[in-house]
N, C-alpha and C positions, 0 to 999 in steps of 0.2 A: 504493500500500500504506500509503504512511505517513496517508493521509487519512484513514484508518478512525482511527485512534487521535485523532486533531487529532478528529476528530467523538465519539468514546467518552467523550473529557477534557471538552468543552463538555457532551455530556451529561447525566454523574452530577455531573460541577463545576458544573451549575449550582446546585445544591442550595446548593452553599456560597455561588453567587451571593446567592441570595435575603438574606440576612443582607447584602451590604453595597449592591447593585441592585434589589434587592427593593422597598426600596420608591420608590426613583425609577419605579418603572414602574407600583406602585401608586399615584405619584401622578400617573402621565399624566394629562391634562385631557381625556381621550380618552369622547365620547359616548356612553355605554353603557343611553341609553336606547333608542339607534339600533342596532342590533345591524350591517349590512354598513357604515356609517360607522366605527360603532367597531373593526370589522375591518382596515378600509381605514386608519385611523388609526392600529393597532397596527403593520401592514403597512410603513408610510411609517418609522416609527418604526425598527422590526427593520430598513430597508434602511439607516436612515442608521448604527445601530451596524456595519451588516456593511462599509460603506461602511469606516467607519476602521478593523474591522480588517483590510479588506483593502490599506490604504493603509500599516498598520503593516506589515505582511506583506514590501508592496512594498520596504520601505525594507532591512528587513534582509534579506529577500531578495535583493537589492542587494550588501549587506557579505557575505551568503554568496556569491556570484556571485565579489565580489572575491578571497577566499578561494581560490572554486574557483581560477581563473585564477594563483593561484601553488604549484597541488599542493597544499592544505591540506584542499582541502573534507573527505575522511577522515580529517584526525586532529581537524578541528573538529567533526566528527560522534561523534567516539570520548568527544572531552569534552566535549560538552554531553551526551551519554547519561551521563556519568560524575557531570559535575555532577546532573543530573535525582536520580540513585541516591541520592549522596549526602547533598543536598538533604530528602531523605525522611527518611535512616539518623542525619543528624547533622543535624538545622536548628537554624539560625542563632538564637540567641537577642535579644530588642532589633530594633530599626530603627537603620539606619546612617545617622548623625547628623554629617557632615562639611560642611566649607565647600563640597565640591564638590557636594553633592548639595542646595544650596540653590537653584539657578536648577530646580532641579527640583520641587523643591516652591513654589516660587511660580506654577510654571507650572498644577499641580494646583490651587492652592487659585484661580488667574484661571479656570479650568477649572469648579470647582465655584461660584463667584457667577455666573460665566454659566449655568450652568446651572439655578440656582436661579432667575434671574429668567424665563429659556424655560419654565419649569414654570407659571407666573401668566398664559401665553399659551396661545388657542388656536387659529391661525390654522395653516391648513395645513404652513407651512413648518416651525410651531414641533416638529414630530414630527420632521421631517426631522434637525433640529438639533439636538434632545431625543437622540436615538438617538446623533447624532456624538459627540458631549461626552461620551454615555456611556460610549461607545466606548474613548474616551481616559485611563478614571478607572484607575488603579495598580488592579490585581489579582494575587497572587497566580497565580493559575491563567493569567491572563493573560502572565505573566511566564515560565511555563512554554511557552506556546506560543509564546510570539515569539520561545526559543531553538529553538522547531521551525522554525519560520521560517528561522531563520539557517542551520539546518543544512542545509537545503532547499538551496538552494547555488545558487538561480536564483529570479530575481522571482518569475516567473509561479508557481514550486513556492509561494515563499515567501506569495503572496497568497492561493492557493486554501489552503495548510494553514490558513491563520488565519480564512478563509471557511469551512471546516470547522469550525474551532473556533467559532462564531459562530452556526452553522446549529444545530449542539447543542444550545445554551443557549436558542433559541429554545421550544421547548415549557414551560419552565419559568418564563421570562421575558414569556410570555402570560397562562399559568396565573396570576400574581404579579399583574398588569394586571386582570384581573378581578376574582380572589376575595382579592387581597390576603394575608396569611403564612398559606395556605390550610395548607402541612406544617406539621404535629408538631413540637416540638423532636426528640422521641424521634427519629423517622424518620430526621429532615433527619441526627442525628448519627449513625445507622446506616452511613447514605450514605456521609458525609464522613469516613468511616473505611476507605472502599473507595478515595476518592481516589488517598489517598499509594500503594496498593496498584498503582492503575492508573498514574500518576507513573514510580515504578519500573519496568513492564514497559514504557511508551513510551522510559525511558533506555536501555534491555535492548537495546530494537529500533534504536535510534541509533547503539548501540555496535555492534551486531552489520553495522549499513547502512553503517558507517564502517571495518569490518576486509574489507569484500569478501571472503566468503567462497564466492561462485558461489553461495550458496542464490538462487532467483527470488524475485522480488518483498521476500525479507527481507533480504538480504547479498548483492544483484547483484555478480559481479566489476565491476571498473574499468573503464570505457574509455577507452582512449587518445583523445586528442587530435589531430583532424585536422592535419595540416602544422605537427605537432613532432615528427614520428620522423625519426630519422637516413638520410636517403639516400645509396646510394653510386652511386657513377656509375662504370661500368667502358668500357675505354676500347674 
């Protein structure tokens, strides 16, 4: 259930994409006088992005797993749908500018010169690579999936929701590869005003996956955990 939204977010979110991945893709070195090469190029490219998000996915799909494993998975589902809400109704003003989020931005910016110099390449792998990196660059939207991730509460959830989110994005992140900033400003801002719209119902739905309320597929009740219920033994 939760995949349809992880697909909905990638999307109309790509729109927003385009303004910051847009034009990495419109500057793939990708053969476009060749038309099933430059397919086949774009192809290799779209696997290596999905590639990291699935490897993002894996990780904190991972920390939700740990989660699960000490009765929390539900109330970390409860707020990260809180934070999503939130996030829309009160955003944060500024970039958070701390010593500790310094190894983080040197890691983006060794991220963006390797990527800059795989752009001057055109040998098969450099798509594969093109795609990873991009994979990796801070997004917004991206940042909202990786707490779907978390809340997933198990790898395997946690990889396919961000392969959803990923598969999305593809249609728009083609289109951009081709024709270049083919949307409107006009449009692109129509769109990107349905976002936070869709944001908030994916927090809705986390919160609602997180209080078990027996709805199917939107608020499964709980399930217990094999061999941790109380046995009694009578004699």
């Amino acid at each position: 259930m939760m995949f349809v939204p992880a697909l909905l977010l990638g999307l109309m979110g790509s729109l927003h994409c385009l303004g910051m991945c847009g034009p990495i893709a419109f500057m793939l070195p990708i053969d476009r006088g060749k038309r099933w090469k430059a397919i086949l190029q774009l192809a290799i490219y779209h696997v290596g992005r999905l590639s990291a998000y699935m490897i993002i996915g894996l990780i904190f799909g991972i920390l939700g797993k740990g989660f699960a494993l000490f009765g929390l998975q539900q109330k970390i589902s409860i707020a990260i749908g809180l934070f999503m809400i939130l996030s829309v109704l009160i955003p944060l003003k500024g970039r958070l500018k701390t010593s500790l989020l310094k190894p983080f931005y040197m890691a983006v910016s060794r991220v963006k010169g390797r990527l800059g110099k795989e752009l001057r390449r055109r040998s098969p792998d450099t798509f594969l690579l093109i795609g990873f990196l991009n994979g990796l660059l801070p997004c917004g939207l991206v940042y909202m999936a990786v707490l779907g991730a978390l809340a997933m509460g198990h790898p395997a959830g946690g990889s396919l929701f961000m392969i959803a989110f990923g598969l999305g994005t593809i249609p728009m992140m083609s289109s951009a590869a081709y024709l270049g900033n083919f949307a409107k400003a006009s449009v692109r801002q129509k769109f990107q005003q349905l976002i936070p719209v869709l944001v908030v119902l994916i927090g809705i739905l986390f919160v609602l996956r997180g209080m078990g309320l027996g709805i199917p597929y939107i608020s499964p009740a709980p399930v217990a955990h094999l061999g941790l219920g109380v046995v009694e033994c009578h004699p």
